[in-house]
C-alpha positions as CSV (number, residue, x, y, z in Angstrom):
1,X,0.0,0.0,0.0
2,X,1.5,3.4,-1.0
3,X,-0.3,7.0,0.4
4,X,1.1,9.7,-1.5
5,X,-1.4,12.1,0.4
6,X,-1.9,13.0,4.2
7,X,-3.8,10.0,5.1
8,X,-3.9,6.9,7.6
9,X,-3.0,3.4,6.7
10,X,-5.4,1.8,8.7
11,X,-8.3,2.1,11.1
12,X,-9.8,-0.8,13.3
13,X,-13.0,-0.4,15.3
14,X,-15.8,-2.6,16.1
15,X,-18.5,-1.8,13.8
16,X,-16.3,-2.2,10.6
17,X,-14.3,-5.5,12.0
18,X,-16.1,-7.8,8.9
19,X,-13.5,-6.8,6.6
20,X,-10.5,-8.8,8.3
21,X,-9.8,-12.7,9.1
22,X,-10.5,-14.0,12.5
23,X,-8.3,-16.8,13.8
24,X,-10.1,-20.6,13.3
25,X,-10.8,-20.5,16.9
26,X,-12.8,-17.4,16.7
27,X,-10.5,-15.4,19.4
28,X,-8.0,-13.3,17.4
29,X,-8.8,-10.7,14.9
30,X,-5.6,-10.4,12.5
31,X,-4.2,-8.0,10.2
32,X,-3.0,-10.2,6.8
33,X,0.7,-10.6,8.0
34,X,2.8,-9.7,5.1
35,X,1.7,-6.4,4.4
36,X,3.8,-3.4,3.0
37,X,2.7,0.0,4.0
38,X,4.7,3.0,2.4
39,X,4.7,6.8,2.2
40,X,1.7,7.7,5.0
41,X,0.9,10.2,7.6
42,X,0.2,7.8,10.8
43,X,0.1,3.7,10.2
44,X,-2.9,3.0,12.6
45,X,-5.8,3.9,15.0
46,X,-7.5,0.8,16.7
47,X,-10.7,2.3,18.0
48,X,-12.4,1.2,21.2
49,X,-15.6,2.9,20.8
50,X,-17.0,4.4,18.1
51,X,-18.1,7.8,19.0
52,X,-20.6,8.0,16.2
53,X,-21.9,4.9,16.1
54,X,-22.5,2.7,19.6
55,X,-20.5,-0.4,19.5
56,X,-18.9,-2.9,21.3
57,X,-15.5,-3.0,22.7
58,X,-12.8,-3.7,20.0
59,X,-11.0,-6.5,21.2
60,X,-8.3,-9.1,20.3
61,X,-6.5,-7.7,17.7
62,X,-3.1,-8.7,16.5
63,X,-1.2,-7.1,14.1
64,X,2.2,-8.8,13.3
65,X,4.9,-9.1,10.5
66,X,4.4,-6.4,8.7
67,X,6.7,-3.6,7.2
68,X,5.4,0.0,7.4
69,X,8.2,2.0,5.6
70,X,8.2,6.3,5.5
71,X,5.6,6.9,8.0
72,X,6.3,10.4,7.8
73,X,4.6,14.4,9.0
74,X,7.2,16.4,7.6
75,X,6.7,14.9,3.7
76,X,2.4,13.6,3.7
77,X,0.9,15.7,7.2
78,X,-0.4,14.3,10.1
79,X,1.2,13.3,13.3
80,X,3.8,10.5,11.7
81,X,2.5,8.1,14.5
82,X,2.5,4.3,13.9
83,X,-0.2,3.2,16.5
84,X,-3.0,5.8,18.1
85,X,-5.1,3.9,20.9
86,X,-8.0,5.8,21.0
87,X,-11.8,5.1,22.8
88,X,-10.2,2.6,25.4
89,X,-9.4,-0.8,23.1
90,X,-8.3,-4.0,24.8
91,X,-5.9,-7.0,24.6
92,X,-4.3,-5.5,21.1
93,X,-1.2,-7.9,20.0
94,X,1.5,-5.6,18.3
95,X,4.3,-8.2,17.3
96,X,7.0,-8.3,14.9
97,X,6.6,-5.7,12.5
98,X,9.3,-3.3,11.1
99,X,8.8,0.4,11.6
100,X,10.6,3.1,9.5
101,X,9.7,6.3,10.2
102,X,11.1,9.9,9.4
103,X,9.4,13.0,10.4
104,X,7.4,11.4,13.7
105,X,5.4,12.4,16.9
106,X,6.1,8.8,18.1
107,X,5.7,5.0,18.4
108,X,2.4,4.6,20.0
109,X,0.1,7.8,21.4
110,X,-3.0,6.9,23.8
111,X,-6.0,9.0,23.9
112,X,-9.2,9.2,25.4
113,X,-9.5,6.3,28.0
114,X,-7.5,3.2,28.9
115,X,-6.5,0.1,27.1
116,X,-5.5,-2.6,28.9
117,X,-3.6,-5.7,27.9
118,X,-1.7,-4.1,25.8
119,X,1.2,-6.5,24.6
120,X,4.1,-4.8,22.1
121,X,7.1,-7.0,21.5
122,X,9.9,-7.6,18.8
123,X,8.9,-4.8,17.3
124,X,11.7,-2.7,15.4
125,X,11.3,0.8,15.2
126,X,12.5,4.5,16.5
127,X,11.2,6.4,19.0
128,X,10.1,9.5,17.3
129,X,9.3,13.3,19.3
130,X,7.4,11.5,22.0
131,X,7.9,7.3,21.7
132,X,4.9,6.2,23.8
133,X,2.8,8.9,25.4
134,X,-0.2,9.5,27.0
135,X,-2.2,13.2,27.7
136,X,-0.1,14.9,30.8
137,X,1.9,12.2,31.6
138,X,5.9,11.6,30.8
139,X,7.0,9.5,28.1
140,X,7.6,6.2,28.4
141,X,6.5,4.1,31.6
142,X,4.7,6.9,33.1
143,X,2.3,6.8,30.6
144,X,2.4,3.4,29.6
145,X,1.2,2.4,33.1
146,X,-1.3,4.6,33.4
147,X,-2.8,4.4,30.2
148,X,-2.1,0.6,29.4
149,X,-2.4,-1.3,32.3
150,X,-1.0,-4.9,32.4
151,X,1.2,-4.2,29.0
152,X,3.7,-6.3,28.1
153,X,6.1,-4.1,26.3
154,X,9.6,-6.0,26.0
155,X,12.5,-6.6,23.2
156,X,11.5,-4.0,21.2
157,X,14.1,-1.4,19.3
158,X,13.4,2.0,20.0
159,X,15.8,3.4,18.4
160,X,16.6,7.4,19.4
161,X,14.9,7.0,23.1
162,X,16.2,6.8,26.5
163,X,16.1,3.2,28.4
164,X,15.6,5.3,31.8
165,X,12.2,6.1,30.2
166,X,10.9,2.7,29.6
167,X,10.3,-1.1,30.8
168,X,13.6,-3.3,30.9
169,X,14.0,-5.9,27.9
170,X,13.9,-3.1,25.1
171,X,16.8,-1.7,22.8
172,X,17.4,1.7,22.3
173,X,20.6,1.9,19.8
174,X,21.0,5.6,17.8
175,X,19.1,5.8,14.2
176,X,22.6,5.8,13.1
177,X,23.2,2.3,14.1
178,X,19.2,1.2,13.4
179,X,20.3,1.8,10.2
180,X,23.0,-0.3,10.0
181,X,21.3,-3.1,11.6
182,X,20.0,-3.8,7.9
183,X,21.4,-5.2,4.7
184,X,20.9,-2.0,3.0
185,X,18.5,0.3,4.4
186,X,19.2,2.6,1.8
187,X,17.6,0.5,-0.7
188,X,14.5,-0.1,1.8
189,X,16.2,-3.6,2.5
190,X,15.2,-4.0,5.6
191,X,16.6,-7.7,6.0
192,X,19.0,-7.8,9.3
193,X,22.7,-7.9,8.1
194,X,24.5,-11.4,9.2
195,X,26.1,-10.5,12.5
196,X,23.3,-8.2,14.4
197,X,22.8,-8.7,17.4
198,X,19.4,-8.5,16.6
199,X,19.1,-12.2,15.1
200,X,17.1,-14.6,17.1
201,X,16.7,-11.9,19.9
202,X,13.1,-12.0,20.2
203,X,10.8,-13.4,22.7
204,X,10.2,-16.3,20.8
205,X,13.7,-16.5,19.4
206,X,12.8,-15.4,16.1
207,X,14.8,-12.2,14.1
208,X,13.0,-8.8,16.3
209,X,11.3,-6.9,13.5
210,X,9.3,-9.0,10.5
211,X,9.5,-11.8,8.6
212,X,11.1,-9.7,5.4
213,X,11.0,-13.0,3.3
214,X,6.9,-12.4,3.6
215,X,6.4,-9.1,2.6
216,X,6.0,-8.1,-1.0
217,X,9.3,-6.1,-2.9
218,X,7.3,-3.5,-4.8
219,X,9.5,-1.0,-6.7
220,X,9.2,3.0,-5.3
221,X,7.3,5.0,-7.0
């Protein structure tokens, strides 16, 4: 998916859940891993409530192994967010997934309301203006605690922010050496170079960051 205006990738809420796969057990809600997200103003809102509309809690999301490269204010508007939690959703997965970002307010902002269960892990990505941030509260575990209760937020790269700030088990190298983490990040080849550290590091003992070998290699525009 390319933007190419001020616009957001994607927006989950309860009333317009139809279009998306739910797991064979019925629990899970997920967002087709594989995907390719280029050139937008914020990646994605999950919406607990619609205000508009009355609906149920949005629940049981994940959203895993994709690549969201040139979220991005400064060239297509907007906040350059990846993830807004808005309206108070619960138990969203965020796992795997390779975040580029230029021009950005953040990783994750949290508005109106709490989300609990909240799990973000082996994520790779940079921490932006703000990283995670909730209204009048610091950045980082201030917020997070507040605002996501009973998140697990662990062995993630943050690249640019401040350990002090945030739960142990995360990364925070410079965007210099993010960048070199990849084969050629240059040529939006976001494969990890043999020899990073980052190989096998995740919870689960997979590469942080997503499966590249899944995602679509569609030419820039």
């Amino acid at each position: 998916m390319h933007g190419g205006q001020a616009k957001q990738a994607t927006d989950f809420k309860e009333m317009l859940m139809t279009g998306f796969a739910w797991s064979h057990d019925g629990k899970q809600l997920a967002c087709t891993r594989g995907n390719l997200v280029r050139d937008v103003a914020a990646a994605i809102q999950v919406l607990g409530t619609d205000p508009v509309h009355p609906s149920r809690q949005t629940n049981r999301i994940v959203i895993s192994d994709n690549v969201f490269d040139g979220i991005d204010r400064g060239k297509w508007g907007g906040d350059g967010y990846f993830l807004l939690l808005s309206n108070a959703p619960r138990d969203v997965i965020v796992d795997h997934n390779t975040i580029l970002q230029g021009a950005s307010g953040g990783l994750i902002k949290m508005a109106h309301g709490v989300s609990p269960n909240i799990t973000f892990t082996n994520n790779i990505g940079s921490h932006g203006e703000y990283g995670m941030i909730g209204r009048d509260h610091g950045i980082g575990t201030d917020s997070i605690s507040v605002f996501m209760p009973g998140a697990t937020v662990t062995r993630n790269v943050i690249a640019g922010g401040k350990a002090s700030a945030y739960p142990s088990g995360n990364l925070f190298p410079t965007l210099a050496e993010l960048r070199r983490q990849f084969v050629n990040a240059d040529a939006h080849d976001y494969h990890l170079a043999p020899g990073s550290a980052w190989l096998g590091a995740g919870t689960d003992k997979r590469d942080l960051g997503a499966r590249i070998e899944d995602v679509p290699r569609v030419p820039l525009r």
